[in-house]
BAGU-200551 format. One record per atom (N, C-alpha, C): residue in one letter; x, y, z. Coordinates in steps of 0.001 Angstrom, whole numbers, plus 500000, padded with zeros to 6 digits. Example, Ala and Ser with C-alpha at 12.3 -4.5 7.8 and 13.67 -1.06 7.14 Angstrom:
2
A513190494310507800;A512300495500507800;A513200496700507800;S512850497750507080;S513670498940507140;S512900500030507870;
END
This chain:
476
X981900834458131630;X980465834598131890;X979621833672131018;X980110832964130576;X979706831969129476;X978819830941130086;X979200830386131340;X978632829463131863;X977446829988132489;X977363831333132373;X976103831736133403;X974984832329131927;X975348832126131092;X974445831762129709;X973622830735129306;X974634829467130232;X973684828008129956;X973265827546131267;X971854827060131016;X971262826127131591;X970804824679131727;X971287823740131643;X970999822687131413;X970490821825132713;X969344821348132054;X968796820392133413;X968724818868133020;X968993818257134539;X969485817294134698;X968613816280134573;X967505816332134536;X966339815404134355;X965414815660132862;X965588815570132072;X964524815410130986;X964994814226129608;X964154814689128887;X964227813650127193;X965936813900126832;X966233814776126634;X967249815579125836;X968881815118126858;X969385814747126863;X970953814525126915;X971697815897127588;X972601815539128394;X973273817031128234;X973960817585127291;X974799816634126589;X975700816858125473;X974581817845124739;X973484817062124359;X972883817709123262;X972411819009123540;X971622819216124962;X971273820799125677;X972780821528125214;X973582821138125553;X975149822191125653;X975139822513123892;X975028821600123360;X975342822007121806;X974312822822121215;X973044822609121977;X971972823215121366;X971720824922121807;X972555824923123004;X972335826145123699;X973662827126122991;X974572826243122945;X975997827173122445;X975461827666120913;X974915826843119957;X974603826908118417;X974059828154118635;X972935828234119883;X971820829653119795;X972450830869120365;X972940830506121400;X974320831615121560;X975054832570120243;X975828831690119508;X976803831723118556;X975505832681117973;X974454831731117183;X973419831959116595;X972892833561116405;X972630834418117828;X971716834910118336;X972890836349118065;X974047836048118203;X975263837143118622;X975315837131119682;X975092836556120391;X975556836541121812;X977045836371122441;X977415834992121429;X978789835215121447;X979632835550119974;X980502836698119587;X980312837208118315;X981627836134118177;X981826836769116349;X982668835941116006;X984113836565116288;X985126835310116748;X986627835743117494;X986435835448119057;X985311835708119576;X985065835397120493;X986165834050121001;X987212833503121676;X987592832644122244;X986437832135123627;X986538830696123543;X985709830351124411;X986519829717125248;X985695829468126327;X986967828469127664;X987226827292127287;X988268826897127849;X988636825490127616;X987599824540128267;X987799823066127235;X986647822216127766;X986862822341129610;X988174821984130101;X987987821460131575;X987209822893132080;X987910823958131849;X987495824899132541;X985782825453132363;X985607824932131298;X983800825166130948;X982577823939131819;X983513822811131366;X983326821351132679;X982741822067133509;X984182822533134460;X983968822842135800;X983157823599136154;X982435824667135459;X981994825423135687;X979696825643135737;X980597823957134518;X978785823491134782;X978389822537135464;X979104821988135752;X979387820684136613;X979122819302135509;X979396819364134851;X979286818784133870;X980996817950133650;X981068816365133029;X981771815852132394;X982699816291131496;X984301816303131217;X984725817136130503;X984691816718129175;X984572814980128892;X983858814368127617;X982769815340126854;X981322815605127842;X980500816359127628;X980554817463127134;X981536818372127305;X982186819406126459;X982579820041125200;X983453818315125467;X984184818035124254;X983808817816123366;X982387816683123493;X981985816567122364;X981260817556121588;X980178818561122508;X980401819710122328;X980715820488121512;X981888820844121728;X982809821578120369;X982916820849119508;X983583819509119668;X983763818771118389;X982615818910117379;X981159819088117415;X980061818909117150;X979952820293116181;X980372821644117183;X979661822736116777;X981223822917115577;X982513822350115755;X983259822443115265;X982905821990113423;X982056821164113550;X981929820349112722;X980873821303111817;X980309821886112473;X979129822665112064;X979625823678111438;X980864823796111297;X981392825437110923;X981036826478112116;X981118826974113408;X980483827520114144;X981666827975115198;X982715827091115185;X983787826749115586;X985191826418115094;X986336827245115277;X987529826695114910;X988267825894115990;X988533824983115969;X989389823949117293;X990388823211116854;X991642823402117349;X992559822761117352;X993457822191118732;X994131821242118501;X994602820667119668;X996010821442120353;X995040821371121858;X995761822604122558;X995935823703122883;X994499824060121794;X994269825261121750;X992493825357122422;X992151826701122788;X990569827139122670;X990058827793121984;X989042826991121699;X987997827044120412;X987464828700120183;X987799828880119040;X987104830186118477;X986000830580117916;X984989831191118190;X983827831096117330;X983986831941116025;X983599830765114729;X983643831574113722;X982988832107112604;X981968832776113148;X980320832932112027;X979725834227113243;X979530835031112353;X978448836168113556;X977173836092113258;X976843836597114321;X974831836171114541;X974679836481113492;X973445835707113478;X972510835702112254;X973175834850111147;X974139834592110966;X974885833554109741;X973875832228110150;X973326831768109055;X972905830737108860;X973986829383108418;X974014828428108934;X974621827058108629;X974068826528108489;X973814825574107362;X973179824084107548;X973873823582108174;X973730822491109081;X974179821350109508;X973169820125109392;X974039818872109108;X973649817417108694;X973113817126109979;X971492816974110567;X971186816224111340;X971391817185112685;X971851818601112383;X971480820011113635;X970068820861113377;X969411820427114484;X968062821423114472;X968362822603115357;X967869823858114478;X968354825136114947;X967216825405115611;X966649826182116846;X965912826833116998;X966426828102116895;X964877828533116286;X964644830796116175;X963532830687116692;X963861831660117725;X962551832274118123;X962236833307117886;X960493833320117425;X960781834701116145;X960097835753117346;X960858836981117426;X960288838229117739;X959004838734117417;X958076838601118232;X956917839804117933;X956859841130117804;X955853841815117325;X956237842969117194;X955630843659118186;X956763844620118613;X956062845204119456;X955510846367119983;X954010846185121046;X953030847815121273;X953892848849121603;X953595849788120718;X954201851215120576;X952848852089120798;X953264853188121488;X952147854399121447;X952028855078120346;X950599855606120768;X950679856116119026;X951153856862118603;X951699857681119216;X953125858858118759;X954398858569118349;X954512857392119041;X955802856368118346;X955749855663117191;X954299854731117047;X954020854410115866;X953915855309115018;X953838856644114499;X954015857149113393;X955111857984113134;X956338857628114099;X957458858292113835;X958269857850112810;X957857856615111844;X958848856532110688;X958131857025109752;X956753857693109897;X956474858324109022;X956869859746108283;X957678860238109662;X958056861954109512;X959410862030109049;X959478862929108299;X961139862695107588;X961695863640108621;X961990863548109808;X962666863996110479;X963033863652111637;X963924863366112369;X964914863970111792;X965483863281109950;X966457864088109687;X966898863250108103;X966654862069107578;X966548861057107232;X966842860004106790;X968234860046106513;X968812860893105742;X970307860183104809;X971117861140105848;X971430861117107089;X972294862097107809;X973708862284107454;X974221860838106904;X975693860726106523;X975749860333105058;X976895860563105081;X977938861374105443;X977412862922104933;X978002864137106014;X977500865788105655;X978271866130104100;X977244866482103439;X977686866720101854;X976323868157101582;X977191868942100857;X976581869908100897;X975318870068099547;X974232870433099812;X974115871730100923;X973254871303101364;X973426870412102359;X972739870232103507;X972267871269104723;X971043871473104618;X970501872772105358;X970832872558107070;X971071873633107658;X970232873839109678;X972023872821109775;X972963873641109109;X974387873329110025;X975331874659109545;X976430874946110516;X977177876135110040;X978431875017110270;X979570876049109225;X980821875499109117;X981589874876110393;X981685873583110723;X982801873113111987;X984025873456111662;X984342873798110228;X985846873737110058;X986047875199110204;X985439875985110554;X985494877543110725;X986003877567112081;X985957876443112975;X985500877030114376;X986645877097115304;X986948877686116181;X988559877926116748;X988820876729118000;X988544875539117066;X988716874310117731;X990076874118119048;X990909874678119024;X992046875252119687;X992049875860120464;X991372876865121279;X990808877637121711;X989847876835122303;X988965876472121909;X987789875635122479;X988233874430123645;X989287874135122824;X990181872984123434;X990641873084125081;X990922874501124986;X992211874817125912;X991058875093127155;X989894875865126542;X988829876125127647;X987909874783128352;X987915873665126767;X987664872286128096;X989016871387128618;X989591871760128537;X991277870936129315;X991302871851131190;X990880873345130244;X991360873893131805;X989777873821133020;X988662873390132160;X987523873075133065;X987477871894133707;X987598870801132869;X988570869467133322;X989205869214134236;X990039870361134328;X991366870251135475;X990304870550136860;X990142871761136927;X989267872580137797;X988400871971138198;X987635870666137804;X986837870164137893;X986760869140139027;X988217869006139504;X988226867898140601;X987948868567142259;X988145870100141505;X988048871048142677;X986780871956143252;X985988871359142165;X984829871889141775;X984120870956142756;X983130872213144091;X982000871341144831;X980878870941143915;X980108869824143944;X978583869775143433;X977586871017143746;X977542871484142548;X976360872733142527;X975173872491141999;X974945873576141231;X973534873413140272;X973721873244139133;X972916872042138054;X972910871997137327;X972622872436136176;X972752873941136498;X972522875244136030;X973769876085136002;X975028876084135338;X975979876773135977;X976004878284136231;X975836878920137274;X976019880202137448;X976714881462136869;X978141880762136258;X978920881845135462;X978013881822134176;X977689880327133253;X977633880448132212;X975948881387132193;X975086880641132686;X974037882004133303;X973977883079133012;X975119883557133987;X975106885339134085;X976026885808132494;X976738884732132079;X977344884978130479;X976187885285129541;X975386884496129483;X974157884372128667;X973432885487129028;X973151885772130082;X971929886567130550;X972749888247129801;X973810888454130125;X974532889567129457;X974477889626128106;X974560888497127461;X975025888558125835;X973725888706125051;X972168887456125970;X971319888397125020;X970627889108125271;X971218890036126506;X970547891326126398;X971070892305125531;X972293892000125170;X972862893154124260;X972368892926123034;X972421891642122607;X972697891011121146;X971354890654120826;X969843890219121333;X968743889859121117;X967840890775121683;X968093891412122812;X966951892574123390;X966374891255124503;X967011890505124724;X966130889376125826;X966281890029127310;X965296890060128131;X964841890549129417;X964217889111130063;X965981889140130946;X965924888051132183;X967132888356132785;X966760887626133790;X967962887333134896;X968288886224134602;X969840886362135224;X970567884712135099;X969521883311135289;X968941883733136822;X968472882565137353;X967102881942136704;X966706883168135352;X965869882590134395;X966678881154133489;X967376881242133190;X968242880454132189;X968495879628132527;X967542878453131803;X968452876971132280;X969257876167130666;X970028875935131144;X971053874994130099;X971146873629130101;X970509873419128799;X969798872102128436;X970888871573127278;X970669869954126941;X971374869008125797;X971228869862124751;X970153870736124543;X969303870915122657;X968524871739123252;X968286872347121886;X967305873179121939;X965809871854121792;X966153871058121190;X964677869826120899;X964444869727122766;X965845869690123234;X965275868946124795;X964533870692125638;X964671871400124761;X964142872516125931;X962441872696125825;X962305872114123576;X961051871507123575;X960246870872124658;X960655870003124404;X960384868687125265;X960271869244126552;X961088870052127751;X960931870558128450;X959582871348128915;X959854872001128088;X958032873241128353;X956926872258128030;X957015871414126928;X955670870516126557;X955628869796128018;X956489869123128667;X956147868331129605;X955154869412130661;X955605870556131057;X955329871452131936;X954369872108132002;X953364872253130490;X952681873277130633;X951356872761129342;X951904871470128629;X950987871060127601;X950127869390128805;X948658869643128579;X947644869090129187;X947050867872127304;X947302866617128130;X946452865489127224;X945309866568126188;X945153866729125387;X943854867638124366;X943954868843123953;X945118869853124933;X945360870914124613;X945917871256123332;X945216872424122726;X945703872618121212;X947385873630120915;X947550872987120365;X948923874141119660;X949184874554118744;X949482875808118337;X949684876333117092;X951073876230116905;X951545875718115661;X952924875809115013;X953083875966113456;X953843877000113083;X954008877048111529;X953918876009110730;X953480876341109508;X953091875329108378;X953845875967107154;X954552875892106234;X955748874704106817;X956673875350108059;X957009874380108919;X957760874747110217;X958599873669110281;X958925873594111673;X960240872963112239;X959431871701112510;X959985870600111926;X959622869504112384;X959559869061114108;X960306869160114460;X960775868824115734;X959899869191116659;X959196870545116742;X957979871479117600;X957177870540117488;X956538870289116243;X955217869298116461;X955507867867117486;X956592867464116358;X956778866108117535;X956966866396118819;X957936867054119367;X957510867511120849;X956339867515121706;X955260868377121220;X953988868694121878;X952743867724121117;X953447866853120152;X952303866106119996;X952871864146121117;X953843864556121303;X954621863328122499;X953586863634123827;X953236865247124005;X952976865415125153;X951239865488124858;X950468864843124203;X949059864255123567;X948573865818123047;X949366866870122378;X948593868160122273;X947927867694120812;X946954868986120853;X946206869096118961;X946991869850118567;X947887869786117525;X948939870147116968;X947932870708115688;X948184871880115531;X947328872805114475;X948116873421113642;X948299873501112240;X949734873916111248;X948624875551110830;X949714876647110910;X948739877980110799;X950055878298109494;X949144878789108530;X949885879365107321;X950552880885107328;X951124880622106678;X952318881799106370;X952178882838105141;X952275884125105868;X952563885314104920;X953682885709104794;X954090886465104146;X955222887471103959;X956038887646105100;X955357887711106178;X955602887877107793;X955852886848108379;X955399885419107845;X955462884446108801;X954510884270108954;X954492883250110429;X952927882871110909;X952032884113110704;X950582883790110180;X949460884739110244;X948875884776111279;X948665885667112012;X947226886037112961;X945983885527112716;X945148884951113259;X943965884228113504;X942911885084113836;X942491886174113762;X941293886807114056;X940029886344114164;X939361886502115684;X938530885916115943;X938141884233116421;X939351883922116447;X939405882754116853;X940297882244118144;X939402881821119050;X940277881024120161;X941974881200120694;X942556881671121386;X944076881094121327;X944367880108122102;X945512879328121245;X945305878272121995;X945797878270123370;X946485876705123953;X947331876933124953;X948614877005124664;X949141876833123994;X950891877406123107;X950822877360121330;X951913878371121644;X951894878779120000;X953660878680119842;X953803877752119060;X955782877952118384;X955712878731117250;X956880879536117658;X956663880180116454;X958382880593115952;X959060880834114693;X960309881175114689;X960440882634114058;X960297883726115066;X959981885383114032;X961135885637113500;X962421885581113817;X963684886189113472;X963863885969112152;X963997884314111839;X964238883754110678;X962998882878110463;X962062882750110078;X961199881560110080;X961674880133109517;X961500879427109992;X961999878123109955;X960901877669108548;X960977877334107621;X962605877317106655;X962311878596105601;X961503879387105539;X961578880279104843;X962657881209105189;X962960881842106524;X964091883163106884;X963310884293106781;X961814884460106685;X960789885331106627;X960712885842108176;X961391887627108133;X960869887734109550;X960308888145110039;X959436888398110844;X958169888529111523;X958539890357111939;X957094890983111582;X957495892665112218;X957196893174113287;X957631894008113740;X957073894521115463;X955828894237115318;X955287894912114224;X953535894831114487;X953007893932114789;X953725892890114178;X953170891274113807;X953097890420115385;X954212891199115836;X955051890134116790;X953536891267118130;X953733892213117745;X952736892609119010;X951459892011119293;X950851892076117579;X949633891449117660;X949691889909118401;X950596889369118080;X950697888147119066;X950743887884120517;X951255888611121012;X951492889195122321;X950398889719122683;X949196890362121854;X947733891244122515;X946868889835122887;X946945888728121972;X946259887433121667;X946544886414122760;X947579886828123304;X947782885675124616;X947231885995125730;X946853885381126302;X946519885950128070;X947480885257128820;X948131886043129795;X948963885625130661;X948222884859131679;X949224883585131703;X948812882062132297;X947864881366131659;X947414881647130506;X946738880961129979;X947146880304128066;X947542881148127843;X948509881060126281;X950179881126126420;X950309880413126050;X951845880311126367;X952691880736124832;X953609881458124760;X954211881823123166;X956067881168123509;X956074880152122274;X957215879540122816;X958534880356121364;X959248881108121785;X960048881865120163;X961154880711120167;X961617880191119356;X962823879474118820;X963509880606118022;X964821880902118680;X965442881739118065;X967078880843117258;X966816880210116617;X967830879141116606;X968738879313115770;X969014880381114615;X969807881026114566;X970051882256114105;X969409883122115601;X969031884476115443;X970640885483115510;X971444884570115507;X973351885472115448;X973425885965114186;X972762885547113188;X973551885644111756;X971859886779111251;X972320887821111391;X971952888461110610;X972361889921109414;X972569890197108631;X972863890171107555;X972445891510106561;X971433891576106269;X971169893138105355;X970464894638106217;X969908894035107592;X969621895105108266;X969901895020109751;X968930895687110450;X969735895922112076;X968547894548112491;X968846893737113262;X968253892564113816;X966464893415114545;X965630892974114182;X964778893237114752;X964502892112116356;X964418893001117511;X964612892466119126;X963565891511118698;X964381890508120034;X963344888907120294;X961727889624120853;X960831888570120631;X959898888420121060;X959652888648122339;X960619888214122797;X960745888063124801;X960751889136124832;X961832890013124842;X962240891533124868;X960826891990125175;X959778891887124109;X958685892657123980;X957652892537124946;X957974891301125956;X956996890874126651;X956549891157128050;X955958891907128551;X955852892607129619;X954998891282130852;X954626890576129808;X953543889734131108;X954082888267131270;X955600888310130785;X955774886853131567;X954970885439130501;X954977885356129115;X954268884391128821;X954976883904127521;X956713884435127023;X957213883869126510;X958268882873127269;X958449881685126293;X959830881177126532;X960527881117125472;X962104881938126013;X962344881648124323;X964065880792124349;X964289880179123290;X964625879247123354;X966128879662122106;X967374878847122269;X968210878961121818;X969577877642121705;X970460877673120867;X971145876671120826;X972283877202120539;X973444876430120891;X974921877116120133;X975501875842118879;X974932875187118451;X975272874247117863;X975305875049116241;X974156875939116058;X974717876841114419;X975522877765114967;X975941878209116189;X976714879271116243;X978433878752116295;X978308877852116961;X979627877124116677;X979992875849116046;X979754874445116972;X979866873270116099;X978659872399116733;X978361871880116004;X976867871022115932;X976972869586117235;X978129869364117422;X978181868334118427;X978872868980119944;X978626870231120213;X978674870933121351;X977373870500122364;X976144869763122174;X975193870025122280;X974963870291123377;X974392871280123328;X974259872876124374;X973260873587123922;X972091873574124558;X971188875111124585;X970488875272125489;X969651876562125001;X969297876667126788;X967691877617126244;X966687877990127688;X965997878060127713;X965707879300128701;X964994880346128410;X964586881397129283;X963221881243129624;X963297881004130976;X961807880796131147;X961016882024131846;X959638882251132006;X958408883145132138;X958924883289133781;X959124883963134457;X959531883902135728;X958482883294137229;X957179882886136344;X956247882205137199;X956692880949136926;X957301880311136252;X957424879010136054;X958849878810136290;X959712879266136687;X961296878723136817;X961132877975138278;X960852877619139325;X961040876358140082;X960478875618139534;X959218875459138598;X958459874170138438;X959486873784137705;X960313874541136428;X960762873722135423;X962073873352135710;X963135873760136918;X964159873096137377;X963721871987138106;X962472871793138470;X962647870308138918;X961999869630138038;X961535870199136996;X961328869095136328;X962349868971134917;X963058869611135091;X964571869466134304;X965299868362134575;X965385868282136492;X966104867412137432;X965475865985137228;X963725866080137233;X963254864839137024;X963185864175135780;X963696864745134472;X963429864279133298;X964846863812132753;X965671864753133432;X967562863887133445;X967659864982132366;X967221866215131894;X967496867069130739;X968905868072131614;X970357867383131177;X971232867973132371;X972622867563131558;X973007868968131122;X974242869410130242;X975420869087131256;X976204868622130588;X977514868125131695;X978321869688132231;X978548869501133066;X979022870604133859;X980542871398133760;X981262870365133493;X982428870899132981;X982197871293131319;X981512871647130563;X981088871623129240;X980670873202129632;X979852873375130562;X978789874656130942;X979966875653131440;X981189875052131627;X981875875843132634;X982767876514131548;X983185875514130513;X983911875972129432;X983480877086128383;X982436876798127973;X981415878036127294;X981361878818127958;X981510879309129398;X981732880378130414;X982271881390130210;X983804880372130186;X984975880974129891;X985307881759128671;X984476880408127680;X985274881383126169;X984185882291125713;X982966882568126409;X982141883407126147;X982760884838127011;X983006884471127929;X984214885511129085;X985243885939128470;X985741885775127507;X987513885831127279;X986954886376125816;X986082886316125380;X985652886899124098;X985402886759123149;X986235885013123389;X986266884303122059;X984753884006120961;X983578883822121901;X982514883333121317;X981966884801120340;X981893885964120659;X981369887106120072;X982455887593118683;X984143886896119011;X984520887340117903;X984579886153116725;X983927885080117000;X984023883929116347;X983021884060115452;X981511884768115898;X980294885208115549;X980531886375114741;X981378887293114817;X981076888662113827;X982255887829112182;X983046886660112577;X983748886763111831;X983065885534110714;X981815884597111150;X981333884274110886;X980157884688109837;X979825885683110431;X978500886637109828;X978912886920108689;X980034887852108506;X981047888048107223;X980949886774106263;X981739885665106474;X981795884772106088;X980278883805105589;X979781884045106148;X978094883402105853;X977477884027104810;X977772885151105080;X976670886594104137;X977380886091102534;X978765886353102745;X979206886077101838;X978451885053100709;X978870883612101809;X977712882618100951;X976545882451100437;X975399883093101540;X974415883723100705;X974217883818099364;X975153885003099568;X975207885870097985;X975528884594096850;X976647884573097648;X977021883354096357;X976393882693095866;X975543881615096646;X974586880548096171;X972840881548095505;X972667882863096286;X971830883547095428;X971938883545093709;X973557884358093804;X973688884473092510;X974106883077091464;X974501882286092009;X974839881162091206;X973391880230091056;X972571880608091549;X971326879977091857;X970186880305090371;X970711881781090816;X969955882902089335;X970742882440088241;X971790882449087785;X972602882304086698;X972277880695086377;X972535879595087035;X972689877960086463;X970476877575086223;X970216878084087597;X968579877367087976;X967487878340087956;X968120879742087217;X966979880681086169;X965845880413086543;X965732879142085263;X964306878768085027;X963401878022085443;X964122877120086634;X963844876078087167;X963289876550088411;X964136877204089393;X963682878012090499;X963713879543090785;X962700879759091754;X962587881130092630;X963044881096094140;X964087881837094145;X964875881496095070;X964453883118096120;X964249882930097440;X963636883356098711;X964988883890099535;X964827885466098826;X966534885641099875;X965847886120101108;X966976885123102242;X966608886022103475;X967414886978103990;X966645887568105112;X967578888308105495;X968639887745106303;X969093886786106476;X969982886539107740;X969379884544107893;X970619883804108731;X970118883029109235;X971657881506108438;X971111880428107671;X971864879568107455;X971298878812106047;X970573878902105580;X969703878619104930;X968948879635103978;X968310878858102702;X967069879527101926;X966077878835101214;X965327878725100972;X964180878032099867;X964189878631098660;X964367877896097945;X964599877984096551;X962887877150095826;X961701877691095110;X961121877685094900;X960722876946093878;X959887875934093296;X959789875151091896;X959118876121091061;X959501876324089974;X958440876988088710;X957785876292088769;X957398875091088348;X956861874284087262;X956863872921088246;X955389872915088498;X955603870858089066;X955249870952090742;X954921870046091301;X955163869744092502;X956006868257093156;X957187867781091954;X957634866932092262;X959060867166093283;X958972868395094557;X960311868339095435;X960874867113095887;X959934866504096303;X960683865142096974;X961196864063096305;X960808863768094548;X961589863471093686;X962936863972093549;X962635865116093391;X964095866377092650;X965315865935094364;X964452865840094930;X965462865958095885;X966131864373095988;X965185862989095965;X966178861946095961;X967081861411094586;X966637862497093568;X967437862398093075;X968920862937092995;X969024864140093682;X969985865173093756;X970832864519095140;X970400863915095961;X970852863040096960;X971757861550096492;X971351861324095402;X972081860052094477;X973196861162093429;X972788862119093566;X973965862958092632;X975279863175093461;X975006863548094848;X975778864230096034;X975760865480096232;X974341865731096201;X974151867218096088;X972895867170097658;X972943867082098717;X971800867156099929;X970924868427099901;X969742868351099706;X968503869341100094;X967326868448100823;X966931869412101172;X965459868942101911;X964076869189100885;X963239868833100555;X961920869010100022;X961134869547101049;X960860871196100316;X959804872113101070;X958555871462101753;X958038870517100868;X956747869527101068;X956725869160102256;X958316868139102332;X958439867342103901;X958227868445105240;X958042869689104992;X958245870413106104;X956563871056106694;X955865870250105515;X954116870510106098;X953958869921106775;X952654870370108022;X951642869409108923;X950951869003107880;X950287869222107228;X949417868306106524;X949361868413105084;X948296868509104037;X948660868238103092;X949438869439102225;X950868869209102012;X951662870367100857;X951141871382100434;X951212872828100846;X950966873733099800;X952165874530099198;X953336874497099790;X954927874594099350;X955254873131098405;X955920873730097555;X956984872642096802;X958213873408096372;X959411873288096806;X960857873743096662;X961767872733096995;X963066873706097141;X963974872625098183;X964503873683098945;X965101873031100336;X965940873884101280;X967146873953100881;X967801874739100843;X969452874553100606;X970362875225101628;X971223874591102662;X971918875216103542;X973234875680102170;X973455877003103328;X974828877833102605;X975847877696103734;X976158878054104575;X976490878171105991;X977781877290105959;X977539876015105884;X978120875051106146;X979293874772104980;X978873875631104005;X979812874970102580;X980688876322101894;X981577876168101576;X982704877078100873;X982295877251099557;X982863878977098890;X982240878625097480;X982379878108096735;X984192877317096695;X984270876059095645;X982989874792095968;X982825874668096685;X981230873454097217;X979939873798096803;X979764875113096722;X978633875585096376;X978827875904094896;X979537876341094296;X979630876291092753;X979178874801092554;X980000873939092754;X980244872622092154;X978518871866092784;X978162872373093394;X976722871789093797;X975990872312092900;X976095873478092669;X975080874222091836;X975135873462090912;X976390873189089299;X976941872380088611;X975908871041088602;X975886870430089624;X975316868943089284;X973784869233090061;X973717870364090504;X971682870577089961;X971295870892088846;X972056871764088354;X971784872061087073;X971958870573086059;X972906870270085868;X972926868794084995;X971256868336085656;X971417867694087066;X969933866631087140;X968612867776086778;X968698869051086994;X966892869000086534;X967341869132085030;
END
């Protein structure tokens, strides 16, 4: 395909030899053709431009000369420098053509401003918050349920991109396990819980419309509904979580996380959660719950989802299996208000938000066979555990340094600064130690009134979590 790279015309100032050398240099140049790359032989490159096989030759000989090229006789020439390597050459003019920069919307332009997602994603080193253990997970088992969906799969007519078993799996499990009130054909199964975001914002958020979302909250909510042009409004936190607004306006959606609050683990009380529910008007306020990892709970009886509570149709609430099992499953799904489930399957269909099907079929199964509920109680055990651990090793090494926020349940905790508002220091430094946290700060809409760090437990064993503790204590 090499020859359909160059153009050389037959009438101007410039030579062909020299077009061919000048075009291959920018090639080589550009990465276009990387290095190892073998190129065609002169005749066969000739022929192909209609070009002289002299013309070729000299060609290589040229770029050979340049360092750009290895050539030997009898052989075809290798390119040997990858883009961007600069060469001098004696009496070779390089052209660059320099890139402009280019118009971005304004929601795009300020996305390297938000520390989120992560900056330092790799390599996972603990205690990196919002992941549960992969090495816990009955990878084997998991295995056997996508090999045998796989198979089945050639036999499998085109349906809905909604799978029906996994559906009616879901629709069973959180009615037992969350208090959620739907039918299967509420439930659609999406990439992420971010894409089920993205989903409802497309559907139901209008250019100006305002939204309420926790302060500090989930990064991801804002960006969502501020993609879709909303007034993104950060509402502060009590004891309870988001506060109630008395006397003021509601908007047109409110995110909110009651189970665990995103990143505190503060959870929201019936009362709390009602008063929210009196504040909406159906079809007009929309309440979106992220329950994202409402499995793991821990010192008391789970207080029921939001949905559960909702008699008028104006939650959606939202879920993922990526903390419940392994983080690159990506799988979640979405219960929608039952006035809105045709609008939002086609606009599921039109936005390409569409979980592979043999994937949907497998989670079916091992949610069917039992595996997923006993993977979860044996987990919970195992999590709580950690908790504790990093509680108490938290109190004993970082006393004096922090106030540490037990929750009830969830993957995660905030650990509090005495003294200072330097988190986002403490934290790149503890990141050069090999110790990963998040800075409470990074998790405001606007200006900081938290300073801590996040610390996931979930994900790390207690030899990991001792030895983390260990080199926080050394850096503060």
């Amino acid at each position: 395909m090499i020859a359909g790279l160059i153009e050389l015309k037959r009438t101007g100032e410039e030579g062909l030899m020299a077009q061919l050398t000048s075009q291959l240099r920018e090639l080589i140049g550009s990465g276009r053709i990387g290095r190892g790359r073998v190129l065609p032989s002169s005749r066969q490159l000739a022929s192909d431009l209609g070009v002289s096989r002299n013309t070729v030759t000299y060609a290589f000989e040229q770029l050979a000369a340049e360092g750009y090229l290895a050539a030997s006789h009898g052989r075809r020439p290798v390119v040997t420098v990858d883009g961007g390597e600069r060469i001098e050459a004696v009496g070779a003019a390089t052209s660059r053509v320099r890139a402009g920069t280019p118009r971005l919307s304004p929601w795009a332009s300020k996305l390297k401003q938000a520390d989120w997602p992560m900056s330092y994603l790799a390599p996972l080193k603990p205690l990196r918050p919002g992941h549960g253990d992969f090495r816990e997970f009955p990878n084997e088992v998991w295995a056997r349920c996508l090999r045998r969906s796989a198979v089945r799969a050639a036999r499998r007519e085109l349906g809905p991109v909604n799978r029906p078993r996994l559906r009616e799996a879901l629709a069973h499990y959180l009615a037992t396990s969350r208090g959620v009130r739907a039918t299967a054909d509420q439930i659609m199964i999406l990439p992420s819980a971010q894409a089920a975001l993205t989903l409802i914002a497309a559907a139901v958020i209008t250019q100006g419309d305002e939204v309420w979302v926790e302060d500090p909250g989930y990064p991801g909510a804002a960006a969502a509904f501020r993609a879709s042009g909303a007034r993104v409004t950060g509402i502060r936190l009590d004891e309870q979580g988001m506060q109630r607004m008395p006397g003021i306006a509601a908007p047109t959606l409110i995110f909110m996380t009651p189970s665990h609050q995103h990143p505190t683990g503060r959870l929201m009380s019936l009362a709390r959660r009602t008063e929210f529910l009196g504040m909406s008007k159906p079809g007009k306020t929309w309440i979106v719950e992220d329950d994202y990892d409402g499995e793991f709970h821990y010192d008391s009886r789970p207080v029921p989802a939001l949905q559960g509570l909702d008699t008028h149709g104006r939650v959606f609430y939202v879920g993922t299996f990526s903390k419940a099992m392994t983080s690159d499953i990506r799988l979640g799904y979405l219960v929608v208000p039952p006035a809105l489930v045709s609008t939002l399957e086609i606009a599921q269909r039109h936005i390409g938000l569409i979980a592979a099907s043999h994937v949907q079929e497998a989670l079916a199964e091992f949610i069917a066979d039992g595996h997923f509920l006993a993977h979860l109680r044996r987990m919970r055990r195992l999590y709580h555990a950690r908790r504790d651990h990093l509680v108490e090793g938290l109190a004993r090494h970082l006393g004096e340094v922090l106030t540490v926020e037990v929750p009830s349940g969830g993957i995660q905790l905030v650990a509090r600064l005495k003294r200072g508002r330097a988190d986002q220091a403490a934290v790149k430094r503890l990141v050069e130690a090999g110790v990963e946290t998040r800075a409470l700060s990074s998790l405001a809409l606007g200006r900081p009134r938290d300073h801590g760090l996040l610390l996931g437990f979930a994900a790390w064993r207690e030899n990991e979590i001792s030895a983390a503790l260990r080199t926080m204590a050394s850096c503060f």
